[in-house]
MOPAC internal coordinates of N, CA, C and O (Angstrom, degrees):
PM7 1SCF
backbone

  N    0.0000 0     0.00 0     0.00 0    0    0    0
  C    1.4418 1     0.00 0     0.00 0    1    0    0
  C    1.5306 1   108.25 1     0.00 0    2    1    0
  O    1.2310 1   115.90 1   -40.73 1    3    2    1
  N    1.4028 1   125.39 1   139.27 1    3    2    1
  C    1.1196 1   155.41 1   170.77 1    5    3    2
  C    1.5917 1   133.64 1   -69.35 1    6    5    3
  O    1.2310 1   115.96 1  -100.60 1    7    6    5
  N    1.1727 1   125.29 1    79.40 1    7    6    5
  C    1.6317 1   118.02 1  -178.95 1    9    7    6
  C    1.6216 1   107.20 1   -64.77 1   10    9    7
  O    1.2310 1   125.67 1   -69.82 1   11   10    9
  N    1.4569 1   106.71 1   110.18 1   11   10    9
  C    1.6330 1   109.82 1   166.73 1   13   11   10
  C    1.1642 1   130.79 1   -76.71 1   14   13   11
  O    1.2310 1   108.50 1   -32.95 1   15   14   13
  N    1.1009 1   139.11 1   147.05 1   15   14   13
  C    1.4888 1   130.16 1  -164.48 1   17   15   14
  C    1.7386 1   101.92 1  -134.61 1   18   17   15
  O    1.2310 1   119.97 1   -71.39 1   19   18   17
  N    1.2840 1   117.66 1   108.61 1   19   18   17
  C    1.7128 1    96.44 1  -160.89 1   21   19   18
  C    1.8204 1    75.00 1  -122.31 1   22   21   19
  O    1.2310 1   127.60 1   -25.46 1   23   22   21
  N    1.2783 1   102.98 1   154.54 1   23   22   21
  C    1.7892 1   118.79 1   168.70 1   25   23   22
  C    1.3229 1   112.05 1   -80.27 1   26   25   23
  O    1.2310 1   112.83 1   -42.59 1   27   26   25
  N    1.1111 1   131.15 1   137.41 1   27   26   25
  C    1.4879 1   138.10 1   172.96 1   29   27   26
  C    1.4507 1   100.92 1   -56.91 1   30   29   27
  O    1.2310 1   123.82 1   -30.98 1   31   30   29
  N    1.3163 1   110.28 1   149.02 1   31   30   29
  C    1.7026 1   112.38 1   149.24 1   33   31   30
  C    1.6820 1   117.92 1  -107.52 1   34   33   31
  O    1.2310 1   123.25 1     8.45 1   35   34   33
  N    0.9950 1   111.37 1  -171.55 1   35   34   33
  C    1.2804 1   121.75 1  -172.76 1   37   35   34
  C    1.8235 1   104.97 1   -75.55 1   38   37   35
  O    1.2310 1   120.26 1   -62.01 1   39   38   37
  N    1.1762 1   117.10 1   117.99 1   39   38   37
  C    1.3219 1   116.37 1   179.27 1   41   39   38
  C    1.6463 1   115.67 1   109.29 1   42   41   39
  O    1.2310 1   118.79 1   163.36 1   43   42   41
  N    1.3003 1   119.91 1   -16.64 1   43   42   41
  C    1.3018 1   134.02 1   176.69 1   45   43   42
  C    1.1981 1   109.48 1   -74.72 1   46   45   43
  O    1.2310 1   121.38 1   -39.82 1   47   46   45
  N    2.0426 1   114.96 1   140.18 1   47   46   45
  C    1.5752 1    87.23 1   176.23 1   49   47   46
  C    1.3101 1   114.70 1   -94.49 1   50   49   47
  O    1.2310 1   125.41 1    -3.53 1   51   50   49
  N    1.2893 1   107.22 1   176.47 1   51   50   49
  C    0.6518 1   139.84 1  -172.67 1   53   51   50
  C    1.8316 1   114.14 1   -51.99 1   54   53   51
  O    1.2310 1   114.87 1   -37.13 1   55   54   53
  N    1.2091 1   127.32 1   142.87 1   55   54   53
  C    1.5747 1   121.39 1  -171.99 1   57   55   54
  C    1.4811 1   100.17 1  -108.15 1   58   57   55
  O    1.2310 1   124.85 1   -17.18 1   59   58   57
  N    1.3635 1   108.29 1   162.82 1   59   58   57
  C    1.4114 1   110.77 1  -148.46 1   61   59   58
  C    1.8185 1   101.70 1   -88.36 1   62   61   59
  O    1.2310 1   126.86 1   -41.73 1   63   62   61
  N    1.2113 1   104.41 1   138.27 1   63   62   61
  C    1.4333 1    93.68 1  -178.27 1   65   63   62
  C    2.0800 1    93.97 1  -136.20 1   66   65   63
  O    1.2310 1   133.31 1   -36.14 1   67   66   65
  N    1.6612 1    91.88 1   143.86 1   67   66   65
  C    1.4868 1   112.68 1  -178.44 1   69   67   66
  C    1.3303 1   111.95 1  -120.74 1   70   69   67
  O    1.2310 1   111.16 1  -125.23 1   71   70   69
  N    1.2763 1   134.24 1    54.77 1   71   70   69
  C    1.6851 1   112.87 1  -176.93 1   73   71   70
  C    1.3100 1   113.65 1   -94.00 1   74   73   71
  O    1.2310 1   134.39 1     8.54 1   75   74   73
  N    1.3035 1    89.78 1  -171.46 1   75   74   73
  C    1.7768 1   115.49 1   171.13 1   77   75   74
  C    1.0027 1   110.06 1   -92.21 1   78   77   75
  O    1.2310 1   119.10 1   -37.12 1   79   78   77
  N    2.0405 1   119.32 1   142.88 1   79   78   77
  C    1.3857 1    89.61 1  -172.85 1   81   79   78
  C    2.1561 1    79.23 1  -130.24 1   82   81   79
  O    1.2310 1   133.06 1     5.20 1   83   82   81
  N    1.5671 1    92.36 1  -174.80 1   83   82   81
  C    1.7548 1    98.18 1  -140.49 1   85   83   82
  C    1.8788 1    97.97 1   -65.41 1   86   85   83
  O    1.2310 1   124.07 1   174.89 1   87   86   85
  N    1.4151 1   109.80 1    -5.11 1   87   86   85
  C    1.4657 1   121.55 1  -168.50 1   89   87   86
  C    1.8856 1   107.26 1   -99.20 1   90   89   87
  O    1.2310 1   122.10 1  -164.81 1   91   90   89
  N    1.3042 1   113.58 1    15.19 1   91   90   89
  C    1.5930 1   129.80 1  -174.96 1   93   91   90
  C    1.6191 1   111.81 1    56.94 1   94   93   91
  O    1.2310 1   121.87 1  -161.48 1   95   94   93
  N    1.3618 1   114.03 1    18.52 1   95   94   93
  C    1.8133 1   118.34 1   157.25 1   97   95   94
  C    1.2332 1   106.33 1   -85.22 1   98   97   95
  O    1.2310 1   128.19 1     1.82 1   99   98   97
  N    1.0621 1   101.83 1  -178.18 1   99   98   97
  C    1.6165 1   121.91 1   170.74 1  101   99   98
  C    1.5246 1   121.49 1  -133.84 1  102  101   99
  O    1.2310 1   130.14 1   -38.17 1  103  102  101
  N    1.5024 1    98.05 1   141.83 1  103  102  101
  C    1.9769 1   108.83 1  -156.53 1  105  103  102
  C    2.0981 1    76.57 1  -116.49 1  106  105  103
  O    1.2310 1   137.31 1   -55.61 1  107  106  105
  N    1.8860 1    84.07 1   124.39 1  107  106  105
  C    1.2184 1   103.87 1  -177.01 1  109  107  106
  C    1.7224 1   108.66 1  -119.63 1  110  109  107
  O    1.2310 1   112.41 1   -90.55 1  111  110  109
  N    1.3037 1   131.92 1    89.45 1  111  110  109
  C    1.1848 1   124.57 1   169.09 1  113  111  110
  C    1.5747 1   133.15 1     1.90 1  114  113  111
  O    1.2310 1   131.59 1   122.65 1  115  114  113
  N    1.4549 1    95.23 1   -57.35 1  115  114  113
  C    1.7446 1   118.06 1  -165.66 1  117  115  114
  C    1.2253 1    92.74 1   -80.98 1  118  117  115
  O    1.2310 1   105.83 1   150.40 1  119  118  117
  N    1.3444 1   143.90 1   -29.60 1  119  118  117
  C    1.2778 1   144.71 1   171.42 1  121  119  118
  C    1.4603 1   134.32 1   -45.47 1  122  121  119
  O    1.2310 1   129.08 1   145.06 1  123  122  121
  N    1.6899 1   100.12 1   -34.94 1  123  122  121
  C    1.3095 1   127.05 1   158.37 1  125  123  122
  C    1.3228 1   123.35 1   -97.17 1  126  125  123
  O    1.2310 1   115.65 1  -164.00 1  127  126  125
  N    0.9555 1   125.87 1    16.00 1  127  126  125
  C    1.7552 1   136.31 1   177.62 1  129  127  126
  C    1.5927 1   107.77 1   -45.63 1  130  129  127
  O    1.2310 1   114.61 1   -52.11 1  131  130  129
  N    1.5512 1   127.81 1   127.89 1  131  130  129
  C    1.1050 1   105.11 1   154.53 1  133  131  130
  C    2.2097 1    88.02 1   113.98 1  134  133  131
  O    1.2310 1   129.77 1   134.65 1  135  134  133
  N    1.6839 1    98.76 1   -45.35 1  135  134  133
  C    1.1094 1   101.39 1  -174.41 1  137  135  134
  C    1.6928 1   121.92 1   -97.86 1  138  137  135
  O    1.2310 1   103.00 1    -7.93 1  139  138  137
  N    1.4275 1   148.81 1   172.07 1  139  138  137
  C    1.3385 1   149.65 1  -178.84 1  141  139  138
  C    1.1436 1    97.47 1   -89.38 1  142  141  139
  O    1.2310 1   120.88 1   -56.21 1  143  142  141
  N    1.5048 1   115.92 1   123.79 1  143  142  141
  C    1.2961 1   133.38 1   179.52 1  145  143  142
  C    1.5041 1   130.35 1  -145.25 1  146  145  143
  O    1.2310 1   125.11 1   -85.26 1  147  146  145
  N    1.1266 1   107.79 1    94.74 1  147  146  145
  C    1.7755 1   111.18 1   176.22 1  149  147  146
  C    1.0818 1   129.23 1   -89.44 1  150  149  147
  O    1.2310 1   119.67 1   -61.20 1  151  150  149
  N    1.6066 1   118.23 1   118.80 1  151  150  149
  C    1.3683 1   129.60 1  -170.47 1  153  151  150
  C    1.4773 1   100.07 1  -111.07 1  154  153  151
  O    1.2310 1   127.85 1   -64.02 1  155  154  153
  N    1.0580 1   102.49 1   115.98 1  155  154  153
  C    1.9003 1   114.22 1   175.67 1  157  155  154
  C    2.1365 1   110.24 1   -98.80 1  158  157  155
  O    1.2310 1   123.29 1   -62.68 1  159  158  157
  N    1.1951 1   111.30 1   117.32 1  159  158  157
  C    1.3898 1   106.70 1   162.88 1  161  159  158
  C    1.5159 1   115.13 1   -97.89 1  162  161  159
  O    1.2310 1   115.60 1   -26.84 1  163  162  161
  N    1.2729 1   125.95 1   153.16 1  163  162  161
  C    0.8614 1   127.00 1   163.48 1  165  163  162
  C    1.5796 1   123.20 1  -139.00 1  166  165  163
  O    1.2310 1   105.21 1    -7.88 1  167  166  165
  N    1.7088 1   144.98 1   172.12 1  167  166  165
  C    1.1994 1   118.25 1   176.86 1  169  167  166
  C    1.1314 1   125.48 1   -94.78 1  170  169  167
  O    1.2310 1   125.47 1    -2.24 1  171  170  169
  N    1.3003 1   107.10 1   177.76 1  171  170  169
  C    1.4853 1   105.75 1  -152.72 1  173  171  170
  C    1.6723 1   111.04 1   -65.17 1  174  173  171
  O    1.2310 1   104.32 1   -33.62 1  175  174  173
  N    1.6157 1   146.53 1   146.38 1  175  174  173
  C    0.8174 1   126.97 1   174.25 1  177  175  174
  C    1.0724 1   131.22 1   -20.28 1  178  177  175
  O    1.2310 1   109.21 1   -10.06 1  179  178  177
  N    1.8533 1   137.81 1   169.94 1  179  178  177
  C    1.2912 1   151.45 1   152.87 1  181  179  178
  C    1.6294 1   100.26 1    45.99 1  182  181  179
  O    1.2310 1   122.84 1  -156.13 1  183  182  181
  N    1.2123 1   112.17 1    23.87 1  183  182  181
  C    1.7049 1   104.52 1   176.07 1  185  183  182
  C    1.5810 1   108.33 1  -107.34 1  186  185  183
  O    1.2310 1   116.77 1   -26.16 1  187  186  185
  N    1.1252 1   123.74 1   153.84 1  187  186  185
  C    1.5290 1   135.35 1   153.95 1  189  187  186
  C    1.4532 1   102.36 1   -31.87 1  190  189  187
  O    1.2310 1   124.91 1   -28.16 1  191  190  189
  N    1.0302 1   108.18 1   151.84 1  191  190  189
  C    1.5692 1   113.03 1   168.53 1  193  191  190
  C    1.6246 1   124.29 1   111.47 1  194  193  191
  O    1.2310 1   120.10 1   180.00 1  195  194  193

């Protein structure tokens, strides 16, 4: 079996995200539902990319 990895498009929602955030809370997607919310990734320090 195959893990698919498909890219969002514009208008899709959004997939659920639970992290840690750098202050030992946690940043919960669904938490902000309803509200404008930008989540930026980037890579991990000192790496290629």
């Amino acid at each position: 079996m195959t893990d698919e990895i498909t890219m969002p498009r514009p208008g899709d929602t959004a997939p659920d995200i639970d992290e840690p955030t750098a202050t030992g809370g946690r940043f919960r997607l669904a938490d902000h539902r309803g509200s404008w919310v930008v989540v930026y990734f980037y890579p991990r320090a000192n790496t290629p990319g």
